[in-house]
C-alpha positions as CSV (number, residue, x, y, z in Angstrom):
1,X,0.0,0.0,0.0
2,X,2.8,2.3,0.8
3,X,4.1,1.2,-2.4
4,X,1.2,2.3,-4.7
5,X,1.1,5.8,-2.6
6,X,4.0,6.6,-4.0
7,X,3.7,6.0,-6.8
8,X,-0.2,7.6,-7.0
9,X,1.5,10.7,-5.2
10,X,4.6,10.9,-7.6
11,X,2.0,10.7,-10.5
12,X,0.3,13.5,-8.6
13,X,3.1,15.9,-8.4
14,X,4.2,15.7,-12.4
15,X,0.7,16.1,-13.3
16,X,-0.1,19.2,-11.2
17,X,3.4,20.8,-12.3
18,X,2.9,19.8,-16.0
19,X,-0.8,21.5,-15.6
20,X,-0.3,24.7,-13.9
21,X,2.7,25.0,-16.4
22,X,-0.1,24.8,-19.5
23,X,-2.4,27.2,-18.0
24,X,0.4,29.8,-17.5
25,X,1.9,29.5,-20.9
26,X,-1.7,29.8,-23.1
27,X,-3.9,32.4,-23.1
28,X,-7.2,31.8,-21.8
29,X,-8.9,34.7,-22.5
30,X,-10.6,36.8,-25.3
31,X,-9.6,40.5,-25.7
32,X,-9.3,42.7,-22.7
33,X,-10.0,46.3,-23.1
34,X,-11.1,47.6,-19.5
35,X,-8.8,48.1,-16.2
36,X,-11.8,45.6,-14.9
37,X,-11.3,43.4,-17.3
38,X,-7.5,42.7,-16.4
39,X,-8.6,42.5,-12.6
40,X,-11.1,39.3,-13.6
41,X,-9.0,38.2,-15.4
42,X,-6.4,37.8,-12.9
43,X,-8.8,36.8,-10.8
44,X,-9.8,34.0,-13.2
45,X,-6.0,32.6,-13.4
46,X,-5.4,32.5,-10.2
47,X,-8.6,30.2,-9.3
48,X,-7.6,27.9,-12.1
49,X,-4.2,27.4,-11.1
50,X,-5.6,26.6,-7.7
51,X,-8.0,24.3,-9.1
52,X,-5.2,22.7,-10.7
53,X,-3.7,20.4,-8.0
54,X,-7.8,19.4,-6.9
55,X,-8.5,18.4,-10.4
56,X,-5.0,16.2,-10.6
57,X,-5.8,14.9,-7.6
58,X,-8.4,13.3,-8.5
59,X,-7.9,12.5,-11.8
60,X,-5.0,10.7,-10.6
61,X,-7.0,8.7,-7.7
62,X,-9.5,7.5,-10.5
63,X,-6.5,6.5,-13.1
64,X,-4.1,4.5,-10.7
65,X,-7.3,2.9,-9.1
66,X,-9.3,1.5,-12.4
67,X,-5.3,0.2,-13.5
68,X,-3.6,-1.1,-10.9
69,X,-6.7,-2.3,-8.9
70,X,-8.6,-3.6,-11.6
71,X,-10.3,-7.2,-11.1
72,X,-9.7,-9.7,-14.8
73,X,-12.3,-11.7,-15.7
74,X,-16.1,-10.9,-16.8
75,X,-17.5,-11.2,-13.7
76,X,-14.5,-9.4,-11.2
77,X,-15.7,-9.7,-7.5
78,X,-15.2,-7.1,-5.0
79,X,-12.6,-6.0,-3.2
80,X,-11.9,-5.7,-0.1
81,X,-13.6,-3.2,2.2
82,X,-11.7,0.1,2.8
83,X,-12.7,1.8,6.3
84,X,-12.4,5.5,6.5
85,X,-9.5,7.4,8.6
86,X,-10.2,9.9,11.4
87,X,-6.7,11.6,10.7
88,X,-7.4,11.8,6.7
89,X,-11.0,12.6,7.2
90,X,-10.5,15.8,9.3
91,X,-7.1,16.8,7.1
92,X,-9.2,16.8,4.0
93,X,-12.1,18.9,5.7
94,X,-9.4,21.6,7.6
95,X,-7.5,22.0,4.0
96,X,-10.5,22.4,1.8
97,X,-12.7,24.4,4.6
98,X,-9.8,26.6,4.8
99,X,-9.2,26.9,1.0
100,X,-12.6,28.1,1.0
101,X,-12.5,30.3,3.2
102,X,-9.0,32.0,1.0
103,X,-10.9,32.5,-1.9
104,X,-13.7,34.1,-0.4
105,X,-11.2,36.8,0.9
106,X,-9.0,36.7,-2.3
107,X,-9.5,36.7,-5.0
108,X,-13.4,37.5,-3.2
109,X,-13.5,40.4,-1.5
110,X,-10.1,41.9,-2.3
111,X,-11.4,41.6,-6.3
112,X,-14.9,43.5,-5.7
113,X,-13.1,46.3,-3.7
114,X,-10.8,46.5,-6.8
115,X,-13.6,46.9,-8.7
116,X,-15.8,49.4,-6.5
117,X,-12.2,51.3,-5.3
118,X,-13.2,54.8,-7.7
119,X,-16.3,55.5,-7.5
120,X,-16.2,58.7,-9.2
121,X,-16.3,59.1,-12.7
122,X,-15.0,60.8,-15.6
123,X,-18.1,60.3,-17.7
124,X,-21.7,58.9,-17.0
125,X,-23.6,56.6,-19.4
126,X,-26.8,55.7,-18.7
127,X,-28.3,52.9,-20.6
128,X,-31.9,52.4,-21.1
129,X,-33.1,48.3,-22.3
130,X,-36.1,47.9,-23.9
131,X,-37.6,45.3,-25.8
132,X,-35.6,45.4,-28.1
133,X,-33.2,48.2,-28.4
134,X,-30.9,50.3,-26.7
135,X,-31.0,54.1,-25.8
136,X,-27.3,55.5,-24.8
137,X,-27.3,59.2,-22.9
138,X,-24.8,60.7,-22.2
139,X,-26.0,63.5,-19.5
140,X,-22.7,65.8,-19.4
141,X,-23.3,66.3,-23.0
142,X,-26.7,66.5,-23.5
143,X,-27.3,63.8,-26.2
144,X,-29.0,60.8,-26.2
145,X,-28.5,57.9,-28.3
146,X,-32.1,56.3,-29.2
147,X,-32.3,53.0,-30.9
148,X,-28.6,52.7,-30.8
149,X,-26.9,50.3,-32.9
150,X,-23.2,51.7,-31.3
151,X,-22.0,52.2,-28.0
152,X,-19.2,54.9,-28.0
153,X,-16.4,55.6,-25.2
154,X,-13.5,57.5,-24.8
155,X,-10.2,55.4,-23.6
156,X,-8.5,56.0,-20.4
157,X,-11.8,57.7,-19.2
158,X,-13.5,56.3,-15.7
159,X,-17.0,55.3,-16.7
160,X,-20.0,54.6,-14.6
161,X,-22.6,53.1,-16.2
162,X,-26.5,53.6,-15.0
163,X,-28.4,50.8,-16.3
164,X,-31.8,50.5,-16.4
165,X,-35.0,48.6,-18.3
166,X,-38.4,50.1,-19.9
167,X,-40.1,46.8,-19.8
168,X,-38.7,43.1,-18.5
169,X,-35.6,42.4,-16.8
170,X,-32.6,42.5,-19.8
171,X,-28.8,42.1,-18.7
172,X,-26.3,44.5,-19.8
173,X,-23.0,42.8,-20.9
174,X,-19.6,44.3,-22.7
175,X,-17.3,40.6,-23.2
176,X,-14.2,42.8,-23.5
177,X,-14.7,44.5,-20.7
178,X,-16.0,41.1,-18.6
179,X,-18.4,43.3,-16.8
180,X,-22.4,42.8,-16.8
181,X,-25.1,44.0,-14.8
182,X,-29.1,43.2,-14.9
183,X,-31.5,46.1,-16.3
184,X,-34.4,45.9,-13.7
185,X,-37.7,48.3,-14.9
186,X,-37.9,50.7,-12.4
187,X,-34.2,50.6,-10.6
188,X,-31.1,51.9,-11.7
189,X,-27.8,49.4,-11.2
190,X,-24.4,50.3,-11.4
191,X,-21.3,49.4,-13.4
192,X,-18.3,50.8,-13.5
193,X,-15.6,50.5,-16.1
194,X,-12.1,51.9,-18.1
195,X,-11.2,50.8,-21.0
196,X,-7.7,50.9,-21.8
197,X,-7.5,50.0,-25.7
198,X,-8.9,51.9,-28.6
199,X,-10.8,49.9,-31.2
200,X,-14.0,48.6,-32.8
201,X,-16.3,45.5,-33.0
202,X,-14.9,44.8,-36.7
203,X,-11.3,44.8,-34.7
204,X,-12.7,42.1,-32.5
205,X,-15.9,41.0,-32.1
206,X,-15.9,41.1,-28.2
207,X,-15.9,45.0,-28.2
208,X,-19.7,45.0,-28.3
209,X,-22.4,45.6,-25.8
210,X,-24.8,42.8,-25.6
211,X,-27.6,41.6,-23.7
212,X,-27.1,38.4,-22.0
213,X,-31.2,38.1,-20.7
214,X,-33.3,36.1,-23.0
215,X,-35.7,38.4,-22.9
216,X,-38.2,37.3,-26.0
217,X,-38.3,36.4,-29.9
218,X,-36.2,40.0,-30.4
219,X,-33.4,38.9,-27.8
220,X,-30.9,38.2,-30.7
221,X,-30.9,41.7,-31.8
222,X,-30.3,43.1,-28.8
223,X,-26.4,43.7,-29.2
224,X,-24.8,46.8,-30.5
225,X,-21.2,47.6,-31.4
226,X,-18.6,49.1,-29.2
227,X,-16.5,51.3,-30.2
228,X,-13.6,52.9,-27.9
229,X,-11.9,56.0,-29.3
230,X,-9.2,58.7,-28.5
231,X,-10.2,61.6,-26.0
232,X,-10.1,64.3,-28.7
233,X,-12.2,61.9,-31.5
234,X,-14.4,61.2,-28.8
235,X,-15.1,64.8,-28.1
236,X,-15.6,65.5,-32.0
237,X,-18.0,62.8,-31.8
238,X,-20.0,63.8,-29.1
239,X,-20.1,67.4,-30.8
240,X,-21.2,65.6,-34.1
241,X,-24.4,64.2,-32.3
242,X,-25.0,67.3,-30.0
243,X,-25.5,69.0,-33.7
244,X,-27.4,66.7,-34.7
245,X,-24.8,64.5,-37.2
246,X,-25.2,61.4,-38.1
């Protein structure tokens, strides 16, 4: 029995080191274009490469049990009962009760205080849902968006987002910046974000806002494309509509 621990812990250890290497040398995620998105991202990593050695181990009790304890014949009998250990049984409880409880702090609460930390913004958007179509305002301005098939931000701007529904319950979503937030009639709910790259949903097909409710027969319309520009074409832009430009 010693013997096959070993061996089943040696098996372990290569297949936990040869995992968490893969997850740190590929890239897992799509494009990231917001300070938030970076920060879930992070977040993200870290969780897999704890969930790494939990998933070897495992994988490597099921593998080394069906092979090297594995009956021959059609009908193999049973083996030998295995009674459970007090000192394994309350090791295996204190680790993963206390692994728990890490994660709830970090990447937990330490990642939703990164998140909340500024709560003052450069620029508010508020977002009206309806089925099904958008209406971006942008209140420091003066314009208003209505039946918006584009979502337009500045870069390296602090943006709070006030998001709220005409009708049913939608869900606001940017991919690139891995934020979302529910659109509730009659509430307004909060998202904060800054993006950090310039660019536009025929760049990359994740810059889009999106809503990720279903929400009815038009729910598959109700996406619009993002598009992040420079501080001074942002500005031009925003005089554009105020003047009423297309």
């Amino acid at each position: 029995m010693k013997r096959d621990f070993f061996f089943a812990g040696l098996l372990w250890i290569v297949l936990t080191f040869a995992g968490i290497t893969l997850v740190s040398q590929i890239n897992l995620f799509p494009l990231s274009a917001a300070h938030e998105a970076d920060i879930i991202d992070e977040a993200f990593l870290f969780l897999t490469l704890l969930g790494v050695p939990v998933f070897a181990f495992v994988l490597v009790g099921l593998i080394y049990s069906v092979i090297r304890f594995r009956q021959p014949g059609e009908m193999p009998e049973d083996g030998p009962p295995i009674r459970t250990s007090r000192p394994v049984t309350w090791a295996w409880l204190g680790i993963t009760s206390a692994l728990a409880v890490f994660i709830i702090f970090n990447p937990g609460l330490k990642g939703i205080r990164e998140l909340t930390a500024n709560r003052e913004p450069d620029l508010v958007v508020q977002v009206e849902m309806r089925k099904w179509n958008w209406t971006f305002s942008y209140p420091q301005y003066g314009v208003a968006v209505v039946d918006a098939q584009e979502l337009v931000l500045p870069v390296d701007r602090h943006i709070r987002f006030e998001v709220t529904s005409t009708d049913i319950i939608h869900s606001f979503w940017i991919p690139a910046f891995r934020m979302k937030v529910d659109a509730v009639p009659g509430q307004i709910n909060i998202l904060y974000a800054t993006p950090t790259e310039t660019g536009s949903f025929e760049d990359d097909i994740n810059l889009r806002a999106q809503c990720a409710e279903l929400c009815g027969t038009g729910h598959p319309r109700m996406r619009a494309g993002l598009r992040i520009l420079e501080s001074a074409e942002f500005e031009a832009w925003v005089a554009g509509q105020a003047a009423g430009s297309p």
